[in-house]
TORMAR-947087 format. One record per residue: residue in three letters; x, y, z of N, C-alpha, C in turn. Coordinates in pm, whole numbers, plus 50000, padded with zeros to 5 digits. Last residue first. Example, Ala and Ser with C-alpha at 12.3 -4.5 7.8 and 13.67 -1.06 7.14 Angstrom:
% residues 2
SER512854977550708513674989450714512905000350787/ALA513194943150780512304955050780513204967050780/
END
This chain:
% residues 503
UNK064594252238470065604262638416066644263038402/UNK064024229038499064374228938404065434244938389/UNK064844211638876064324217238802064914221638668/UNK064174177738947064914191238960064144198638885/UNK060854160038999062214164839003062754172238980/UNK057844154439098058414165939015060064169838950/UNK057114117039093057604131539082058124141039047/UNK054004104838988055224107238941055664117838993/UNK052054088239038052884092439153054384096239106/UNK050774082838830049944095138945050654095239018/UNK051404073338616052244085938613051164091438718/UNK051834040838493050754045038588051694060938600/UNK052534030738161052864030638313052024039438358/UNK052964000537969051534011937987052744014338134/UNK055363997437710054813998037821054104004137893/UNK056554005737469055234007637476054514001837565/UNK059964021637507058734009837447057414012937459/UNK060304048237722060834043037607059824029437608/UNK059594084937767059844067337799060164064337652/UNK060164118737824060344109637741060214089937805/UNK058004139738057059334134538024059094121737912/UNK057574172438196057594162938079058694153338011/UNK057514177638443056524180638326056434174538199/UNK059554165838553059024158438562057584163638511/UNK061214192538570061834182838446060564169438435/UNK059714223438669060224211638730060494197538614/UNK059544254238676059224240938616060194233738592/UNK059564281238831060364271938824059644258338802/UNK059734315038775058884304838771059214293438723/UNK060994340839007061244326138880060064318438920/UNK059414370339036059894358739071060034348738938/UNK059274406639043059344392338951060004379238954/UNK058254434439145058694422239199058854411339126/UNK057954465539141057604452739060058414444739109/UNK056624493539338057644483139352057824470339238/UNK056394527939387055944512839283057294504439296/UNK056164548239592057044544039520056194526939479/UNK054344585839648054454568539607055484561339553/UNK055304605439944055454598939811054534585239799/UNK055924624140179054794625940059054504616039932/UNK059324610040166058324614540254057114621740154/UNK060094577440032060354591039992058764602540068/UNK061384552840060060944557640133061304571540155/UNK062304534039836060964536639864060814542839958/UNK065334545939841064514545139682062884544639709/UNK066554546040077066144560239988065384557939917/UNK066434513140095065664528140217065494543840122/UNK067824511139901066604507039864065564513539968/UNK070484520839988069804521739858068264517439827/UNK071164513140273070704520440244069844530740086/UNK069664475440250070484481340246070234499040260/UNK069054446340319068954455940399069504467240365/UNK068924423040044069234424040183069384441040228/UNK065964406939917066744417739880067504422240046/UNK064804375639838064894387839948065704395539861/UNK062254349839800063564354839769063594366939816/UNK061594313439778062004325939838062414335439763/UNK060304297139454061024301139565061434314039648/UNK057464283139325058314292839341058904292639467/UNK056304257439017056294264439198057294275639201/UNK055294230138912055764244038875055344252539032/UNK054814208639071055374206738916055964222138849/UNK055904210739407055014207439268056114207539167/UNK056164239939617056504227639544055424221939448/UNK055064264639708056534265639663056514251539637/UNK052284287439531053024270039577054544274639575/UNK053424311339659053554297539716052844300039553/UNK056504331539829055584326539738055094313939743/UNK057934350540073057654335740023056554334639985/UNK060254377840071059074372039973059004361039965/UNK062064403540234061574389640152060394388540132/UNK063844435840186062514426140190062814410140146/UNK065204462940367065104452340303063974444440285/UNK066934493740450065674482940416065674473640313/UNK068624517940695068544499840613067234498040621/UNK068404532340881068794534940760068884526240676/UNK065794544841123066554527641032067064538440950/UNK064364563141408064954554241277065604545341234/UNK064464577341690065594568841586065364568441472/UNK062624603341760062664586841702063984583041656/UNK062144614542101062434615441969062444597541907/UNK058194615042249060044613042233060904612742080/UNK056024635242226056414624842187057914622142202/UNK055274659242310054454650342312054604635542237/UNK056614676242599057234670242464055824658142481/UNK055964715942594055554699842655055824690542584/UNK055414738242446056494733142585056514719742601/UNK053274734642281053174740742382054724743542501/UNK054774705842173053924717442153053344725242295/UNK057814685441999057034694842122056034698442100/UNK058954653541974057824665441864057064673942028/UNK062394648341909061104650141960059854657041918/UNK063234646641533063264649441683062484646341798/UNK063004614141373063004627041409063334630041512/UNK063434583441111064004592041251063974606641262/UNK062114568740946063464575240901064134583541039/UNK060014559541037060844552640996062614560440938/UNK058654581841103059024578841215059794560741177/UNK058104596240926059104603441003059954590141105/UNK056444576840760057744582040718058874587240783/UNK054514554440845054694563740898056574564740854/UNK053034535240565054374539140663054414549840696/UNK050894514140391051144525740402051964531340565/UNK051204497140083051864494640245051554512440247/UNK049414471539853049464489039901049934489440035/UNK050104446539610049564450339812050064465239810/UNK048574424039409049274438139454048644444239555/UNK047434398939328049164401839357049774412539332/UNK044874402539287045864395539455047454395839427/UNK043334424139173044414420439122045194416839262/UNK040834429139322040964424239168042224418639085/UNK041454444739543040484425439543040564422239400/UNK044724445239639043894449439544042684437039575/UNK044974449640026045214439139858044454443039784/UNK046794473540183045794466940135046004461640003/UNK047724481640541048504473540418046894472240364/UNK049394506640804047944503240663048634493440590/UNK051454520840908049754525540909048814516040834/UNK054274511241084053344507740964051754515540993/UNK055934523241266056314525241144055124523941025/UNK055634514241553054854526741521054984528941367/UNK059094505741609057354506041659057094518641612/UNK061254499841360060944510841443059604509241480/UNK062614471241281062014477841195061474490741331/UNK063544449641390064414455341422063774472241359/UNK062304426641319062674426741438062474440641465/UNK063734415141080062084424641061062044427041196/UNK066834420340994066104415741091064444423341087/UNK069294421540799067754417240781067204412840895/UNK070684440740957071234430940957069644419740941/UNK067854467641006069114464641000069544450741044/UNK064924452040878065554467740872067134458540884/UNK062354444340649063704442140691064294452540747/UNK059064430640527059824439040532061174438440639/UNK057674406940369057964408540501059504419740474/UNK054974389240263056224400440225056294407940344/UNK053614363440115053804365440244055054375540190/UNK051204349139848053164352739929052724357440034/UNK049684346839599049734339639730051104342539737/UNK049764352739337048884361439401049034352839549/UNK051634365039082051534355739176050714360739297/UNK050554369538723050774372438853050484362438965/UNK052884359838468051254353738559051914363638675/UNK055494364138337054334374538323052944375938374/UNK057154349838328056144344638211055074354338209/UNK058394352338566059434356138444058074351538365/UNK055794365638767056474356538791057684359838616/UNK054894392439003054254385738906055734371038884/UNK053384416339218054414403539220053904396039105/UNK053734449539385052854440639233054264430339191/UNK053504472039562054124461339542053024455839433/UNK053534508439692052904496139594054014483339554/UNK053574527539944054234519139878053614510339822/UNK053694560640099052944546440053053774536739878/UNK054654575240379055144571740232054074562340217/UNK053814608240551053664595840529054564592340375/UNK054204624940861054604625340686054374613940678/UNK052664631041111053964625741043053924624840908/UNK050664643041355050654640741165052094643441120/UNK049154628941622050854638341543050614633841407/UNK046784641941817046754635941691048314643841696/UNK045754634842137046744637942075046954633341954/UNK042354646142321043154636342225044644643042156/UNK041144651642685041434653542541042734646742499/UNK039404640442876040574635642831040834642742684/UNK036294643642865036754638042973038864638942945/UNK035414655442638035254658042776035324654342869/UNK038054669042381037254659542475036234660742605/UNK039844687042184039344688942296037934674642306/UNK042554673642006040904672641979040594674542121/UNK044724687441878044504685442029043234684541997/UNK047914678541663046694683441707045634683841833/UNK051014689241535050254682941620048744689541618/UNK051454697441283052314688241303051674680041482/UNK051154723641146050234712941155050874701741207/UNK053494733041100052594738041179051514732841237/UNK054874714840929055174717541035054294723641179/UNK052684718440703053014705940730053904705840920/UNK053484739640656052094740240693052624727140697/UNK056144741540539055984750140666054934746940709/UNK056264720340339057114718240494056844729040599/UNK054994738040143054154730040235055294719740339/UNK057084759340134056014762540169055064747640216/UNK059024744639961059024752440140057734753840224/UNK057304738239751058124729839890058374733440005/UNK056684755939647055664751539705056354740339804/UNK059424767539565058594774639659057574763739717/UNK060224742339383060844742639510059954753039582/UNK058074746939149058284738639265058844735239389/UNK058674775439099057674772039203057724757639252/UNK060934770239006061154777539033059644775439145/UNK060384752438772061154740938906061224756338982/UNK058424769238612057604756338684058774750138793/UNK060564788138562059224792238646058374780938684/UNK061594770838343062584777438483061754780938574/UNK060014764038132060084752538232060774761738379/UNK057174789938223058644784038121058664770738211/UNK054714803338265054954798138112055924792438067/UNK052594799838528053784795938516053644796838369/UNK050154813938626051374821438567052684815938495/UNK048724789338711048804795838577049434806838537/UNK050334786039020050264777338913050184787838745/UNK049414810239151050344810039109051094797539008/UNK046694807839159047354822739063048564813039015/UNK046504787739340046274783939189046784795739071/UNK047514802339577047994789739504048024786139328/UNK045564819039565046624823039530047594813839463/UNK043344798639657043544809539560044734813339462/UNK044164788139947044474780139787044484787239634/UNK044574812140081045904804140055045254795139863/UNK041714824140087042924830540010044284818939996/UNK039774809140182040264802840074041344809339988/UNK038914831740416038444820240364038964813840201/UNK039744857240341040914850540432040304836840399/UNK039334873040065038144867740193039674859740274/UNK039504881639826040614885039894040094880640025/UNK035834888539741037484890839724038004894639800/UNK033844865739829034084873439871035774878939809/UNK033514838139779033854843239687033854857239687/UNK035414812540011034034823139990034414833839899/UNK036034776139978036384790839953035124804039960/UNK035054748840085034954765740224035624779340140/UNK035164734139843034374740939905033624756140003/UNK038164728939818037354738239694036124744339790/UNK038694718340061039884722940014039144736939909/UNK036764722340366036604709740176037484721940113/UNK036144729440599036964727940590038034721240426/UNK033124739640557033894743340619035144745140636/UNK031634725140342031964735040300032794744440456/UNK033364693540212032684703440332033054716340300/UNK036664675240124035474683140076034714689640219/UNK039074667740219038384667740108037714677140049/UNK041034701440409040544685840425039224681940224/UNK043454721840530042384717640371041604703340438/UNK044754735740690043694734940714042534729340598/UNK046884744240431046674744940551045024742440585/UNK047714725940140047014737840196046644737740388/UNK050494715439994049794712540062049024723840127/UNK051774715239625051674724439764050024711939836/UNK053594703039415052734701139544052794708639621/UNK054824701039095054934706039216053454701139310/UNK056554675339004055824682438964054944689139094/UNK059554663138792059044666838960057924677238891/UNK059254628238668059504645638669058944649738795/UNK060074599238878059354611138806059544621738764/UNK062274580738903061914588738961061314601838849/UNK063714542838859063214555138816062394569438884/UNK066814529538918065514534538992064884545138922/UNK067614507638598068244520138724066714521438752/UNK067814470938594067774487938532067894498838628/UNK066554457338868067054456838746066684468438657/UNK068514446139179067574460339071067924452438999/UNK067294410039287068184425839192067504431239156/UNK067044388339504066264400739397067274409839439/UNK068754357539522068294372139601067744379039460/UNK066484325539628067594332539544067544347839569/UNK065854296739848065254305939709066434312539688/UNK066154278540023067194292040018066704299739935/UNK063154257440150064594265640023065034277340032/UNK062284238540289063084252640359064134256940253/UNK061794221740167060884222640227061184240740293/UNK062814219839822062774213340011062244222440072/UNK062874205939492062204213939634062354209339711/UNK066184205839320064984199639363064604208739473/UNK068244221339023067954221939186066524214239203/UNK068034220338777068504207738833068474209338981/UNK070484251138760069854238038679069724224938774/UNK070014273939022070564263138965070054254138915/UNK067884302838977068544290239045069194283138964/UNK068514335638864068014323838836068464311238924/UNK067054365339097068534355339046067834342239012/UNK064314384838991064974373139139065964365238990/UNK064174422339035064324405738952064994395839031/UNK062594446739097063274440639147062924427839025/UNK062604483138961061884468138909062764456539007/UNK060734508839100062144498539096061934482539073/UNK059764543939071059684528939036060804521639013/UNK057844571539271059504568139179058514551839137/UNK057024608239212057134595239251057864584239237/UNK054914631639234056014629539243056714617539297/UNK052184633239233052504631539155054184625039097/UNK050074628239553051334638239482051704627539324/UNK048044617139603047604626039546048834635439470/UNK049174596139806048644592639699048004604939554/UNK050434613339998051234603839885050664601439756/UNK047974622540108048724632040009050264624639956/UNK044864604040064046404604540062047324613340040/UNK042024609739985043004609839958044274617240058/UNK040054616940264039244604640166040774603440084/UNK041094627540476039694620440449039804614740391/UNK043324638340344042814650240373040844639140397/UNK046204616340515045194622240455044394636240437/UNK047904621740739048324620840629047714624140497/UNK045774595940927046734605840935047424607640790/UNK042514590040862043874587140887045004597440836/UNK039034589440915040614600540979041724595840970/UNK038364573440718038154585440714038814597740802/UNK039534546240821040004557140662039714570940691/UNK037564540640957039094546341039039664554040925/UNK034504533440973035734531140899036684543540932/UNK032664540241182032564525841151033934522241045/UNK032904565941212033184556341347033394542441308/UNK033444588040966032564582041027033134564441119/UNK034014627140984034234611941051033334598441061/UNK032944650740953032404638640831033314621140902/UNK033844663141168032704663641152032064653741053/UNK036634665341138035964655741243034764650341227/UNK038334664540857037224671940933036444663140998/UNK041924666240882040804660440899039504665640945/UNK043774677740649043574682540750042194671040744/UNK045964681540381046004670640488045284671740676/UNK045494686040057044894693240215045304683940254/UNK046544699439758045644691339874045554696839953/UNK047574706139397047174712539553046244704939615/UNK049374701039164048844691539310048484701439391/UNK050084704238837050394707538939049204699439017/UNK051534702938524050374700138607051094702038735/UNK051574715838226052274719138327050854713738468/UNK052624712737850051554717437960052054712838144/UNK054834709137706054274725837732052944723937787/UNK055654684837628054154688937581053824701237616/UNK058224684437730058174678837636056684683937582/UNK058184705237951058974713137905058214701437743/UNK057204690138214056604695538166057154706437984/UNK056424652438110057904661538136056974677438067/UNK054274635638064054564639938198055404653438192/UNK054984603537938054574619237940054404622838079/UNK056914581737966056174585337885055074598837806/UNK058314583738178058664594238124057964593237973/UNK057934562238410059064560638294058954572938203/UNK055504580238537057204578538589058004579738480/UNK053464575538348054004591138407055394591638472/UNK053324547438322054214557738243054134576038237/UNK053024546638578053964539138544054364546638411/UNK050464553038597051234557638651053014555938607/UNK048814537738381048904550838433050174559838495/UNK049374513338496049524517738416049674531938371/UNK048054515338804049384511238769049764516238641/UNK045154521038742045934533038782047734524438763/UNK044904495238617044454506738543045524518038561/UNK045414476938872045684479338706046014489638665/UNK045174492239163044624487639070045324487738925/UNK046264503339397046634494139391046454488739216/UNK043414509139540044764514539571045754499439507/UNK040764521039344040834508139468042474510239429/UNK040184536739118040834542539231040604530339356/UNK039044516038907040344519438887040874526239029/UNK036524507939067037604498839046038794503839036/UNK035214532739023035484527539162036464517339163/UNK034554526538753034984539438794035894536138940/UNK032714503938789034064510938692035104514538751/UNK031104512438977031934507039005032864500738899/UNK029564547239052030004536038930031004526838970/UNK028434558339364029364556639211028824544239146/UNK025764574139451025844565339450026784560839315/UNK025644606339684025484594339565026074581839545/UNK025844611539908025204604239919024674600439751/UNK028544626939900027224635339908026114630139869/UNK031204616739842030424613239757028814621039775/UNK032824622840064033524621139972031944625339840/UNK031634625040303033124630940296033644630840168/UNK029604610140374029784625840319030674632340315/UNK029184577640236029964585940345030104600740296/UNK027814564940106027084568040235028254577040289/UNK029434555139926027854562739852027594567739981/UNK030714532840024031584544640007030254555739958/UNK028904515040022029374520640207029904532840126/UNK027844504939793027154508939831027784517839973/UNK030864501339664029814516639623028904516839715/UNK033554491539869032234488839754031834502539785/UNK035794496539976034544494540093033664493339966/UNK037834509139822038124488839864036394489939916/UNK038414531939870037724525039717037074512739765/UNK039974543840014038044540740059037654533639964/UNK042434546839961042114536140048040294537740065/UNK042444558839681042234560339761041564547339807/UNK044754567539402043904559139463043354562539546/UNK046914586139250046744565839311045764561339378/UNK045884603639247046404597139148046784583739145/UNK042934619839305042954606539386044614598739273/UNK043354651339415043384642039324043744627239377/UNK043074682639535042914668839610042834655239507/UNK043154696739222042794698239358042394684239454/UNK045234703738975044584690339057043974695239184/UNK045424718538678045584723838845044684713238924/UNK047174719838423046204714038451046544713538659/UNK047604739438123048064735838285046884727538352/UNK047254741937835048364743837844048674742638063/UNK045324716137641045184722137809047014728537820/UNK045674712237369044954719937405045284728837558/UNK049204694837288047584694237374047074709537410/UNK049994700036925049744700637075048194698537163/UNK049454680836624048784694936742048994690936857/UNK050594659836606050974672336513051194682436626/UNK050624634136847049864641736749050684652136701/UNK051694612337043052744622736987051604626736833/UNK050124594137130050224593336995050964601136919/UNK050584601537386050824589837339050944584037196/UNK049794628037447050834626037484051594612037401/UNK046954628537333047714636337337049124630937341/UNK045214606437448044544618037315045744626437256/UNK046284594337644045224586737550045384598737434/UNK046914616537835048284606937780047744599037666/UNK044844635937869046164636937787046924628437746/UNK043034612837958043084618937837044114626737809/UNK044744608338233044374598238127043944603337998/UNK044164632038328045904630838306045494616138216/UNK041684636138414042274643938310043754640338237/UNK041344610638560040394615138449041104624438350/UNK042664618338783043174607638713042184609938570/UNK041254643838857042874644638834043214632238745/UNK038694638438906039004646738778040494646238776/UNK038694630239162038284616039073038444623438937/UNK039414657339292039514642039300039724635839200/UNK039204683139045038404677739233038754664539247/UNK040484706238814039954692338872040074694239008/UNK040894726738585040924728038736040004717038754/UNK043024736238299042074725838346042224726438493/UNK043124764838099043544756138205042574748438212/UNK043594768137705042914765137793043974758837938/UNK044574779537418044414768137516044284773037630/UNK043214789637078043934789537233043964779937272/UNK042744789036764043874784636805044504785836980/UNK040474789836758040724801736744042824800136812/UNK039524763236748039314767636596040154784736613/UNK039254760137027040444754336970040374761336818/UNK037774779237099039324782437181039924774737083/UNK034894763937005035534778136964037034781937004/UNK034824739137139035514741136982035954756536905/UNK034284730637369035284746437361035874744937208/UNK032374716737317031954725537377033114738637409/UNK033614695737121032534699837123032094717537172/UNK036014690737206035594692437078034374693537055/UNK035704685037494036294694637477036364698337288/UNK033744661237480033304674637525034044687637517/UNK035364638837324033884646437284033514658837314/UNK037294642937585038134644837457036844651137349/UNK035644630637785035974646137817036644647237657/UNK035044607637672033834616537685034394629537727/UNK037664593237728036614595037606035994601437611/UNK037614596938013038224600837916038044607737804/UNK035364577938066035174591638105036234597638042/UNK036654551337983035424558637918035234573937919/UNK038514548338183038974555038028037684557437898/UNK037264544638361037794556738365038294560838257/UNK034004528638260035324530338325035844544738332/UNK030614521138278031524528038261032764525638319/UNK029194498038432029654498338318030794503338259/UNK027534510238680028874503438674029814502038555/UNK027334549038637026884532438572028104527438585/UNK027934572638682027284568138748026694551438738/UNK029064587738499030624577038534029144572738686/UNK026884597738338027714585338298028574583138397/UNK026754626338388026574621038500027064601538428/UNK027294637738084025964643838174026064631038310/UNK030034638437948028444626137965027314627338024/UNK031224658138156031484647138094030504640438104/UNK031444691938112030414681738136030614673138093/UNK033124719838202032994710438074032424700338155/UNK032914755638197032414746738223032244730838142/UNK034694785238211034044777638129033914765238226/UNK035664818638229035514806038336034584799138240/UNK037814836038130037114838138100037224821338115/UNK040164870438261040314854038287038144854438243/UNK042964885838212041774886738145041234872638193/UNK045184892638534044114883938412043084887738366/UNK046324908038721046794907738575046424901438459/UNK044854905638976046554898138922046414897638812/UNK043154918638949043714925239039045374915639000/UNK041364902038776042094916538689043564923638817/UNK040964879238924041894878438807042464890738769/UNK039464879539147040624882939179041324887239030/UNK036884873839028037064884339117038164893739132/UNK037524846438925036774860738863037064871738887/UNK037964832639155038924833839058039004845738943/UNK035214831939271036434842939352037844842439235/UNK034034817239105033474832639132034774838239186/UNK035094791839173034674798038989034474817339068/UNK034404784839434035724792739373035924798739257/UNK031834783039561032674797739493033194798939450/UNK031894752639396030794760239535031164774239467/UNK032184729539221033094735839286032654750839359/UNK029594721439197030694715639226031684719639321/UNK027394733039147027994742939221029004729939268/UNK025304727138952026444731838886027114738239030/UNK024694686639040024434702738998025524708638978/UNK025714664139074024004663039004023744676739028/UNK028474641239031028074656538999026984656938913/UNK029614618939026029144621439142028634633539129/UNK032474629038812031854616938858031224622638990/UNK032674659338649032634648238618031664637938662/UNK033494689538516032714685838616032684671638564/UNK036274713738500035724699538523034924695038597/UNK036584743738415036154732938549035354721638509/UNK039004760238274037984755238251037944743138354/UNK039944795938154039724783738307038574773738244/UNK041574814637935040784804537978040694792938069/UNK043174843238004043484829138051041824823438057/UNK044764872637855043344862337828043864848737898/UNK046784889738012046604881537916045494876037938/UNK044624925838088046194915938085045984902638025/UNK043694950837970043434943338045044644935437983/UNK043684986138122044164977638013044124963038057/
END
């Protein structure tokens, strides 16, 4: 007797010039389905036939073109009233969660969304630090792209940091959509944080950084995430510039926001892509093969979910569960031949900052300097920072990426017997300043900090996470913008100065 009908459907998108995308796993999902209780019937959707290959294109083009293709090519599921899963690879996670929120979520339609789950495999949702290297270096590296050549559209929105994905994200936080219980569809995160040596390439460090699976972040790939609008205190009417201004302190403003929780499992031994170690790739469609049984099952266990109690019911499982492969994985030993290597894979946080001013210009020249206890940047734990990068399109947003454990404090980290690292302290205090420039003139900006506290340590420094930071400085115009005379005396105004200020 066969069990419920589940339509799968695999996204094929950006960088895809045949049908074995996703290598076996279409086959071993087949395989397995009747043995777990599925009628399961595997479909194929084609955005644009290869389009996200022209700079031209964007990501909300490719959108567009999956919304065409799913009224097109599964018009039969929808005219027969089903819905459908969605199983994405990277650059398909932000692709898919942009047409639900564009087609679906945003216009609050009649008709529900079609996709009742959508199963991310290694998803870039913020980004990935390789974006920044242009199309032609990132086209060369086989870790990601299999020597094609992207769209720099496309490539724009996943540069870490970017517009596009800000938006995006921002209202997956504020709860614009997202909540799985409000649209009855249900997304989920399965990655990898394992490095395959073998696609290493020597000339960019991205490609083994810790935390990663290669090419995405598993901060950047979790879904689960927060946002804290900081606001700088207005100065005093009539204050003038010196040289060493006190500027003013940044407040929350409004409460810290924190995402629906949406589950993450991390896969043992996953890394991007390759068919050795490539999260989708090395599955062999052999049933029940030890080769790709963890993520398999994984995904069973995603499309079983039908209530909200069974989606926080696996989320906490996949929690345990990837603190256990996360544990296990917790050191590594690259045999050498002279000296072998000690990799420790610490949990990471990554952190977005985006500085704009009360008028809404972004400020793209500061200096941000992080704080631990009794604001001392001093005082911050060696070893804490992995990474800072500037959007190149938008200079007033910086991507921080932080060794998590080892800002928040662990044990020693043993293996074998042998301690391969001492334990860490940690901080429980964080804080930031911010000197903006121009700070003098006719319109300029002043310092401003947030002091050390343990509220703002919890709020961005959430282990697997992204936390979005907005930053909004005063923009302080100065009374000598415009001022009144009197008669009709000519006067010379090139050495006029700026004086106090208007606010």
């Amino acid at each position: 007797m066969a069990g419920p009908k589940l339509n799968v459907v695999f996204v094929h998108g950006w960088s895809v010039t045949n049908t074995d995308t996703y290598g076996e796993l279409p086959r071993r999902l087949a395989k397995e389905a009747e043995g777990r209780g599925f009628e399961l019937s595997v479909r194929d959707l084609w955005l644009g036939r290869y389009i996200s290959f022209h700079d031209e294109v964007r990501l909300k083009d490719v959108s567009r073109a999956m919304e065409a293709a799913v009224r097109r090519d599964l018009a039969d599921l929808l005219d027969a009233g089903e819905r459908f899963v969605v199983i994405t690879h990277s650059t398909g996670g932000p692709v898919a969660r942009d047409w639900w929120l564009r087609f679906y979520a945003e216009p609050r339609k009649a008709d529900r969304c079609p996709m009742s789950h959508l199963v991310m495999l290694a998803p870039a949702n913020f980004g990935s630090a390789l974006a920044q290297l242009g199309k032609s270096r990132v086209s060369r590296l086989k870790s990601w792209f299999q020597d094609v050549e992207p769209g720099q559209g496309v490539l724009d929105w996943l540069e870490l940091g970017s517009p596009e994905a800000w938006e995006l994200n921002h209202k997956w936080i504020t709860g614009r959509f997202g909540a799985a219980a409000a649209d009855n569809v249900f997304p989920f995160v399965l990655t990898g944080q394992t490095i395959d040596r073998a696609f290493y390439d020597n000339l960019n460090s991205y490609t083994g950084e810790l935390g990663s699976d290669g090419v995405v972040r598993v901060a950047a790939a979790n879904l689960q995430s927060t946002y804290l609008k900081l606001v700088q205190a207005p100065l005093p009417v009539g204050s003038k510039p010196k040289k060493r201004a006190a500027g003013s302190p940044l407040e929350i403003k409004g409460r810290i926001r924190h995402s629906e929780s949406a589950p993450l499992r991390v896969i043992a031994g996953a890394s991007h892509s390759g068919k050795k170690l490539g999260v989708m790739r090395s599955v062999d469609d052999a049933q029940d093969s030890k080769q790709g049984r963890e993520l398999v099952r994984a995904i069973f266990d995603c499309v079983s979910v039908n209530t909200s109690a069974q989606y926080a019911a696996l989320d906490r499982r996949f929690a345990d569960e990837t603190a256990a492969v996360q544990a296990a994985e917790r050191v590594e030993i690259q045999d050498r031949l002279l000296r072998d290597r000690t990799f420790i894979h610490d949990r990471a946080t990554q952190v977005i900052f985006r500085v704009t001013d009360t008028e809404g210009h972004p400020v793209n020249d500061f200096d941000l300097v992080l704080t631990g206890a009794d604001d001392d940047p001093n005082l911050l734990p060696a070893g804490f920072f992995r990474d800072r990068q500037r959007n190149s399109r938008s200079g007033n947003t910086l991507t921080y990426y932080f060794n998590h454990d080892v800002m928040t404090g662990c044990p020693a980290v043993v293996h074998k017997g042998k301690e391969v690292r001492e334990a860490q302290p940690g901080i429980e205090e964080l804080g930031l300043r911010i000197l903006p420039r121009p700070d003098a003139g006719f319109v300029r900006y002043v310092p401003a900090s947030i002091r050390a506290s343990e509220k703002i340590f919890e709020a961005i420094l959430r282990a697997n996470q992204t936390t979005m930071v907005e930053i909004v400085l005063r923009r302080v115009v100065s009374e000598g913008v415009f001022r009144l005379g009197r008669g009709t005396r000519e006067v010379d105004f090139k050495n006029a100065q700026p004086g106090g200020s208007i606010e």
